[in-house]
N, C-alpha and C positions, 0 to 999 in steps of 0.2 A: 461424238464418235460412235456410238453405241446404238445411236438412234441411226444412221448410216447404214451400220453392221447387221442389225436387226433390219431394214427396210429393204437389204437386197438378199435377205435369208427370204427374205417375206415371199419376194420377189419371185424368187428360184423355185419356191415351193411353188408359188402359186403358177408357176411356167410347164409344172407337170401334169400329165393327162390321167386322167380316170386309172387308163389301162396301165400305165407307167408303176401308181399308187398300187396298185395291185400286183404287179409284179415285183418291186421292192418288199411287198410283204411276204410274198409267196417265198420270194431270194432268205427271206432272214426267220420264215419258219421250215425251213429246209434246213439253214443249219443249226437255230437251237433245238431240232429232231439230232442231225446226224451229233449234235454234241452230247446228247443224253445218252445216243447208241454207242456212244465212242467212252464216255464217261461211267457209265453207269456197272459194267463190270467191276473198273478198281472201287467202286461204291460197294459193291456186293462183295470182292475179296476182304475189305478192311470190317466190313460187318460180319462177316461170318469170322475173320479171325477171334471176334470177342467171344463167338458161339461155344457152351459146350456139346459134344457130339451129341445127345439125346436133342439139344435146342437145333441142331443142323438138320437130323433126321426127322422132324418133325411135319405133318403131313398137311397140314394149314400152313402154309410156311409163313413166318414173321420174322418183321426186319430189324428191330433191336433184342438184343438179348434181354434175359429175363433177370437174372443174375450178373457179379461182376465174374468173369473168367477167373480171376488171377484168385480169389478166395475158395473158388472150388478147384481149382490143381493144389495152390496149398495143401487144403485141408485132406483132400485126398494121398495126398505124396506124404504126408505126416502120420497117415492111419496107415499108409502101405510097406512101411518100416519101421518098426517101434528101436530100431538097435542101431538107429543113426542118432537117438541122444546121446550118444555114451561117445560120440563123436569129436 
């Protein structure tokens, strides 16, 4: 059954023209373009939310942060009130 399945796969393809082959690829690098352009902002929101501000404002710009975020708000929020121990 397989050998059937595969022989008129074979078939089909080999029924297409040059110009055809060419426009099926033209069709399918069109949309993995429009899917990068469509995608590629919530890639850049989700990366920059790890960023800290000096990592955003950065003038080389790069795309993973350097540090983890969550230990530099800590440690900053920890120096920025010393009288939330007594909390």
């Amino acid at each position: 059954m397989n050998s059937i399945a595969s022989a008129s796969e074979s078939s089909h393809r080999a029924g297409l023209s040059l110009k055809q082959v060419h426009v099926r690829w033209l069709i399918t690098l069109a949309v993995a373009c429009g899917a990068i352009i469509v995608f590629f902002p919530f890639f850049w929101m989700a990366v920059t939310s790890l960023k800290t501000a000096p990592e955003i404002q950065r003038v080389p710009l790069q795309i993973a942060p350097t540090t983890g975020s969550t230990s530099a708000t800590t440690s900053k929020s920890s120096s920025a009130s010393p009288s939330c121990a007594t909390c």
